[in-house]
MMTF fields as JSON, N, C-alpha, C and O atoms, coordinates in Angstrom:
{
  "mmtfVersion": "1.0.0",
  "mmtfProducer": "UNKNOWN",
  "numBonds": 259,
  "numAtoms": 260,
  "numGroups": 65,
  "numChains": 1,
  "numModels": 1,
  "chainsPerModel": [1],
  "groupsPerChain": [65],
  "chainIdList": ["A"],
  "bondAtomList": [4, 2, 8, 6, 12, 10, 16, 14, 20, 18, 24, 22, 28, 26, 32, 30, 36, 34, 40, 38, 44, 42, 48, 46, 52, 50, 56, 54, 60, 58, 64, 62, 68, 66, 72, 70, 76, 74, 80, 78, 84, 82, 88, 86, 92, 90, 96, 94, 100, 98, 104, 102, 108, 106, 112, 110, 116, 114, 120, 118, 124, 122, 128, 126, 132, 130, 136, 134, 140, 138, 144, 142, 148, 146, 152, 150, 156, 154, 160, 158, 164, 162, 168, 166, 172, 170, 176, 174, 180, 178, 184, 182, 188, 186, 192, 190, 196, 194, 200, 198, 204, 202, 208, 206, 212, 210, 216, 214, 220, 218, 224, 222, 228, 226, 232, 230, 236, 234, 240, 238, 244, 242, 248, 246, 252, 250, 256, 254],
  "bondOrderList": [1, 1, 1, 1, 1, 1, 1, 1, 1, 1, 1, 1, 1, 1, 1, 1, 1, 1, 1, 1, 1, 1, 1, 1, 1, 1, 1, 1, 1, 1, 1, 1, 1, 1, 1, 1, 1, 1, 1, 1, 1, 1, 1, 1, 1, 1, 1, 1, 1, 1, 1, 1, 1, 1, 1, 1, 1, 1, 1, 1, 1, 1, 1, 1],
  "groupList": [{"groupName": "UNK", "atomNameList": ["N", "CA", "C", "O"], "elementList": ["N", "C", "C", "O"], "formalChargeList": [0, 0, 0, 0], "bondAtomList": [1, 0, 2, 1, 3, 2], "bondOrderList": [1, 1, 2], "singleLetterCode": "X", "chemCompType": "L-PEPTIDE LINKING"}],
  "groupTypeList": [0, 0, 0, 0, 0, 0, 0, 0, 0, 0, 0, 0, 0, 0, 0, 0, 0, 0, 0, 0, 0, 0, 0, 0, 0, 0, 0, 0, 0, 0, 0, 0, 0, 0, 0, 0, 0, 0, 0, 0, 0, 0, 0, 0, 0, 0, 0, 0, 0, 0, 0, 0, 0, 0, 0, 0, 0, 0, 0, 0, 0, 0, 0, 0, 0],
  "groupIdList": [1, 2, 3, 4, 5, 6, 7, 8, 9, 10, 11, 12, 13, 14, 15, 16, 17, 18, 19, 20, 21, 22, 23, 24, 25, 26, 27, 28, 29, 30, 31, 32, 33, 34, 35, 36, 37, 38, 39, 40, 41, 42, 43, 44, 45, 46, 47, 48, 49, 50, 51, 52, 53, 54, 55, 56, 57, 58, 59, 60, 61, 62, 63, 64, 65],
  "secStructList": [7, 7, 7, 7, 7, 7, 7, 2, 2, 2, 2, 6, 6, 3, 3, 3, 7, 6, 6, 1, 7, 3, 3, 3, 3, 7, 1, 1, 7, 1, 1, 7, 7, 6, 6, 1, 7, 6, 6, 2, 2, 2, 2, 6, 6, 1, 3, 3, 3, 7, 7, 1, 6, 6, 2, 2, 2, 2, 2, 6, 6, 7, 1, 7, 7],
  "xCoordList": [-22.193, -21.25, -19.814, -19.485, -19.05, -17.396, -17.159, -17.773, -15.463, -14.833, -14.453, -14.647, -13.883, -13.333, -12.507, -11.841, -11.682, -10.145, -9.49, -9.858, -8.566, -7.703, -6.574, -5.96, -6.375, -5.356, -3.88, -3.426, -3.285, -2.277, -1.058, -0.356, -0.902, -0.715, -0.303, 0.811, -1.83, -2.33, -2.216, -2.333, -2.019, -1.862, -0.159, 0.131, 0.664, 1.819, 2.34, 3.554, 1.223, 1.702, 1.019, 1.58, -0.013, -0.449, -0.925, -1.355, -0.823, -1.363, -1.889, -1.457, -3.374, -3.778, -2.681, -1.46, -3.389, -2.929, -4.005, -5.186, -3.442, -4.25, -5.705, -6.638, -5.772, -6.88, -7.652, -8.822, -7.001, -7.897, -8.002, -8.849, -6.464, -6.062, -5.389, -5.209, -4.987, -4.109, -3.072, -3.023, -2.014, -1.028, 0.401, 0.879, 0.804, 1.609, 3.223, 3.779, 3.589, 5.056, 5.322, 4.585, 6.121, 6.509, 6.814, 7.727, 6.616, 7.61, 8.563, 8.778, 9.236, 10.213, 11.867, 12.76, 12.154, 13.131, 14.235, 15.162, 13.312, 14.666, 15.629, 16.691, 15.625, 16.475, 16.439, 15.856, 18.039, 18.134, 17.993, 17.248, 18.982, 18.992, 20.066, 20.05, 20.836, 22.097, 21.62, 22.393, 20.455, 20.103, 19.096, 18.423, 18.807, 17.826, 18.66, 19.81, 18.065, 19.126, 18.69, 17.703, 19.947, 19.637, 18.675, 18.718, 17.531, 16.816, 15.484, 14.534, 15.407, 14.235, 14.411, 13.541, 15.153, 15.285, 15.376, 15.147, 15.676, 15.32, 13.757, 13.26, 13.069, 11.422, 10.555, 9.512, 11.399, 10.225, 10.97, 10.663, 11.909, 11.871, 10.612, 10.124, 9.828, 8.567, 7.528, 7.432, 6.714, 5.879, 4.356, 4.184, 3.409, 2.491, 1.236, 1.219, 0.017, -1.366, -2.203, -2.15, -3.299, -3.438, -4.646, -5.083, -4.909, -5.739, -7.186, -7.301, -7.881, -9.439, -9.926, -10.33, -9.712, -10.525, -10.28, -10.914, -9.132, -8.825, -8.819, -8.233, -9.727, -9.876, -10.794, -10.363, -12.236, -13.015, -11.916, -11.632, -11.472, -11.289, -9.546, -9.065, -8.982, -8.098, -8.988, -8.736, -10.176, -10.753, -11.18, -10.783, -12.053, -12.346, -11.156, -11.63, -9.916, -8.864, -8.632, -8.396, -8.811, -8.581, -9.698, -10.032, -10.377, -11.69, -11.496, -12.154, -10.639, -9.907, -8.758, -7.915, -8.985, -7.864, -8.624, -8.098],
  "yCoordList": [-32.759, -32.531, -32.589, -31.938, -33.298, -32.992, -32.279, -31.904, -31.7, -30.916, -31.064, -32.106, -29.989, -29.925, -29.975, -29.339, -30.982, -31.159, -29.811, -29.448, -29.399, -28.609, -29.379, -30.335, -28.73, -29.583, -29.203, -28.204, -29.874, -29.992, -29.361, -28.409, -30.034, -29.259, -28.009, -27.508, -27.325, -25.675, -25.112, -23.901, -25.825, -24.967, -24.607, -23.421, -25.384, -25.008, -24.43, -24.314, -23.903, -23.08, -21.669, -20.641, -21.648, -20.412, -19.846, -20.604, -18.481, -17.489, -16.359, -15.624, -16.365, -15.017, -13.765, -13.806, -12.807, -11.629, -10.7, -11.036, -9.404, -8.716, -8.837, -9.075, -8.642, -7.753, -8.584, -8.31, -10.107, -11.231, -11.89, -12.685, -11.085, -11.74, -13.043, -13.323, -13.901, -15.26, -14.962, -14.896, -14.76, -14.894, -16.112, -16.819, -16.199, -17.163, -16.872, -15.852, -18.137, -17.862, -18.012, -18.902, -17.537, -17.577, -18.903, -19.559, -19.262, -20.57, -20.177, -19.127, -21.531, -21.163, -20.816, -20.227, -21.27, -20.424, -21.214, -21.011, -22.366, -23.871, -24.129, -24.542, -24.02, -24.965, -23.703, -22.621, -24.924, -24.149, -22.433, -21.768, -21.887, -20.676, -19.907, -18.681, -20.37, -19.738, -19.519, -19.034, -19.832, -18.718, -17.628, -16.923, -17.297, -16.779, -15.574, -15.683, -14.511, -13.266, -12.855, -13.122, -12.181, -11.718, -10.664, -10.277, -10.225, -9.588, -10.161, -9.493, -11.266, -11.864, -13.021, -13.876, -12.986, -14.426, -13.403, -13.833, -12.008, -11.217, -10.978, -10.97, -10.781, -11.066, -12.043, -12.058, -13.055, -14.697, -14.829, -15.855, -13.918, -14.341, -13.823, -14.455, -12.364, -11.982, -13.034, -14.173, -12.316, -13.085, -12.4, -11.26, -12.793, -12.467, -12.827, -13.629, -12.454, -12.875, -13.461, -13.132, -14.533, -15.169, -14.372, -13.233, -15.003, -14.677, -14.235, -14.549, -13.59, -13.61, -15.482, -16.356, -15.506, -17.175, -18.269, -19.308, -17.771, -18.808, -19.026, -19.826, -17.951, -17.924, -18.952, -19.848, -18.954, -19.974, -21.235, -21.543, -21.757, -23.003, -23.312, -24.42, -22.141, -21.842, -22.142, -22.892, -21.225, -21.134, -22.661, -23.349, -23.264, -24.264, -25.372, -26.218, -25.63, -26.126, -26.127, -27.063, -24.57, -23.993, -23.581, -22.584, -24.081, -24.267, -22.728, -21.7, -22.915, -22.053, -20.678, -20.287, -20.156, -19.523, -18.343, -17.238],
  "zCoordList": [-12.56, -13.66, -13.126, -12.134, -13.729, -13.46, -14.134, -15.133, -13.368, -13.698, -15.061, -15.686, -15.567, -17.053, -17.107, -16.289, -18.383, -17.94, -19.036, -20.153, -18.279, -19.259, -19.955, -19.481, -21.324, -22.133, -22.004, -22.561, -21.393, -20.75, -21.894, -21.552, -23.319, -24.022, -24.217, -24.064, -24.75, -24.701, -23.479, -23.292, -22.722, -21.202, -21.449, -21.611, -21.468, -21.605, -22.61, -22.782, -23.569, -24.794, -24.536, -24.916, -23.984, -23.731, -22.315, -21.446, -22.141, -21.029, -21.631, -22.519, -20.671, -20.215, -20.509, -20.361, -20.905, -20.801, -19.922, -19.838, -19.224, -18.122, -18.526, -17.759, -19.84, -20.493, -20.872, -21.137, -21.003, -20.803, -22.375, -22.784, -23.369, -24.586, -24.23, -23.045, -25.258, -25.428, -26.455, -27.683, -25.136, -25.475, -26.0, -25.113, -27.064, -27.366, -28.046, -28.453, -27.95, -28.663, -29.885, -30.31, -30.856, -31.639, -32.925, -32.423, -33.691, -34.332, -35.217, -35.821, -35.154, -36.756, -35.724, -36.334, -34.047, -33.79, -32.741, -31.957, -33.414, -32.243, -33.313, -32.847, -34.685, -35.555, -36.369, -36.438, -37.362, -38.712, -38.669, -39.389, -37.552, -37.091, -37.915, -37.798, -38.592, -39.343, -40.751, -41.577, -41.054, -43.001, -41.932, -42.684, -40.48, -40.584, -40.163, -39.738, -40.297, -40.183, -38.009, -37.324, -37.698, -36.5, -35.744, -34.576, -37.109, -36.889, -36.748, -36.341, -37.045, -37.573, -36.373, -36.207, -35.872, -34.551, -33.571, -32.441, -33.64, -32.449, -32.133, -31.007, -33.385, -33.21, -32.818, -32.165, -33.506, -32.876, -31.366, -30.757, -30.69, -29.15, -28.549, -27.612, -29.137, -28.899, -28.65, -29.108, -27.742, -27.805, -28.496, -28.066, -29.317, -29.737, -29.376, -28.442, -29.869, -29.785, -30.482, -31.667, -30.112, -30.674, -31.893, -31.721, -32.738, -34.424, -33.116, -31.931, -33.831, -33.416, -33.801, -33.035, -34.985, -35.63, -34.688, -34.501, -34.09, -33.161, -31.41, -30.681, -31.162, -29.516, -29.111, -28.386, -29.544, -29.61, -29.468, -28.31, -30.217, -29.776, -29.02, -28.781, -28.815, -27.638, -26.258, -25.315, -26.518, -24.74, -24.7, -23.76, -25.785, -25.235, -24.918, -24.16, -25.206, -24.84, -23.169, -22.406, -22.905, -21.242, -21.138, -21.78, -20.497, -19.415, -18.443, -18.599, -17.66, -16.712, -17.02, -16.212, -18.287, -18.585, -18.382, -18.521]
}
């Protein structure tokens, strides 16, 4: 069997967290920044976690995560 490729992609959008969650960034926070208020572009610098519905096919993206 060969190796599994990881998606180069999803690799650069997401990491591990200690506990072994998937962690990601925010959208909505490159553009069109002046109707959004300074409270709400202080939050999407956060970073969040990913849905339950969507780990399954996060992990299978990263083989290795």
């Amino acid at each position: 069997m060969p190796k599994m490729k990881t998606n180069r992609g999803a690799a650069k959008r997401f990491k591990a967290t200690g506990s072994g969650k998937i962690k990601r960034n925010k959208a909505y926070s490159s553009h069109i920044l002046t109707k959004k208020s300074t409270k709400r572009k202080r939050n999407l610098r956060k970073s969040g976690l990913i849905a339950e519905a969507d780990v399954k096919a996060i992990r299978r993206l990263l083989p290795y995560l």
